[in-house]
Residue, then its C-alpha position, 0 to 999 in steps of 0.5 A: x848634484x844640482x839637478x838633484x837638488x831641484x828635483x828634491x826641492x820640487x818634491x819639498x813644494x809638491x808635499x809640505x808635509x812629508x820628511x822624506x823629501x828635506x831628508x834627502x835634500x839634507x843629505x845631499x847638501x850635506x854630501x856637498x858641503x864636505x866636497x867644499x870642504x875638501x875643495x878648499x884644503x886643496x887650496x889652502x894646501x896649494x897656497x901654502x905650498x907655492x908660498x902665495x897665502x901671505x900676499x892674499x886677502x883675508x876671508x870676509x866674514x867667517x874666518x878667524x880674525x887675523x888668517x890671511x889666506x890667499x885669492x883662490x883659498x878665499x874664494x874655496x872657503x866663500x863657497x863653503x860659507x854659502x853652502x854651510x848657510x844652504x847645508x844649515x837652512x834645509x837640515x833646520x827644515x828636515x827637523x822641523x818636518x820630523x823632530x823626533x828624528x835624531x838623524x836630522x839633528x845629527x846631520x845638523x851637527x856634523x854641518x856645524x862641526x865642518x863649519x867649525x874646523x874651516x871657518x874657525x867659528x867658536x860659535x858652531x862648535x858650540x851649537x854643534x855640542x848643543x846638537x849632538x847632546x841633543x842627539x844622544x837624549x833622542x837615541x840613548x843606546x847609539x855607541x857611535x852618537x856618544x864617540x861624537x859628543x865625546x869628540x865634540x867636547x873636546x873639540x869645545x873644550x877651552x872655547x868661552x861659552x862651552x861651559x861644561x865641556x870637558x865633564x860632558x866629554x868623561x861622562x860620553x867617554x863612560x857611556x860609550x864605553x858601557x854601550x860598546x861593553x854591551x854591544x860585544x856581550x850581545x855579539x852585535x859586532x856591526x857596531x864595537x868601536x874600533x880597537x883604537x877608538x875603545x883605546x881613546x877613551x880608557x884613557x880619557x876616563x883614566x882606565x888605560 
């Protein structure tokens, strides 16, 4: 991974303006963010198993205030802070080189919401809203983008600042359900929502 990460970043200084170099860029510092992810729920798992987490130090910066997590958890979540700032800093430079890609922003959604769920920052999971409803004004007709707001939304449900939150959530669910509608009328089977998904969002518009 590393070496392909100099290799992309070789590309980004031999052309400034082409999207494609930052868009791989992007996607494997992404790709490496969620294996930081991964990493550290091992930890934390392990710790909370053999009993340590309560005798360990807490994770300076981005944790919620008062989790104490133990050394080799906090350890697994600083690495996971740096590769967020990393994962942040070159989706930023993707959109900037392409902004009316949707996949950037995206991307950049995704990063905040893995942000959100291990660092227990209110503030990613309200930019990462911002982001993927952004998202959905960019690609109108995707089933897919409109599941996440609707999932984001919930996700930001109940955190100060997230005004708005839960109509955006019923008003994704509808729009989700109407493109999945569409989509088995037309026969584009690659992309109907799963049976459990399509199950999820009756019941948040109050049809199940």
């Amino acid at each position: 991974a590393k070496s392909a990460a100099a290799a992309f970043e070789r590309a980004v200084r031999l052309d400034e303006l082409s999207p494609i170099p930052r868009q791989r860029r992007a996607e494997l510092e992404t790709y490496s963010l969620r294996s930081e992810l991964v990493r550290a729920a091992a930890a934390a798992a392990a710790e909370s198993s053999a009993g340590t987490a309560s005798s360990g130090v807490g994770f300076r910066a981005a944790a919620e205030p008062g989790i104490v997590v133990g050394r080799e958890s906090g350890d697994s979540l600083d690495a996971l802070f740096r590769q967020l700032q990393v994962a942040l800093r070159v989706c930023d430079e993707w959109i900037q080189a392409d902004p009316r890609n949707p996949g950037a922003v995206r991307l950049r959604a995704e990063c905040r919401r893995i942000g959100f769920h291990s660092l227990h920052d209110p503030h990613l999971i309200i930019l990462a809203l911002v982001d993927q409803q952004r998202v959905t004004w960019m690609y109108p007709s995707s089933v897919e983008d409109w599941w996440r707001l609707f999932e984001i939304a919930g996700e930001a449900a109940g955190i100060p600042g997230a005004s708005g939150s839960p109509e955006m959530g019923r008003d994704a669910a509808v729009r989700a359900l109407e493109l999945d509608a569409g989509n088995h009328l037309w026969g584009h089977r690659d992309r109907y929502l799963s049976d459990d998904r399509v199950r999820i969002l009756r019941r948040a518009t109050g049809k199940d």
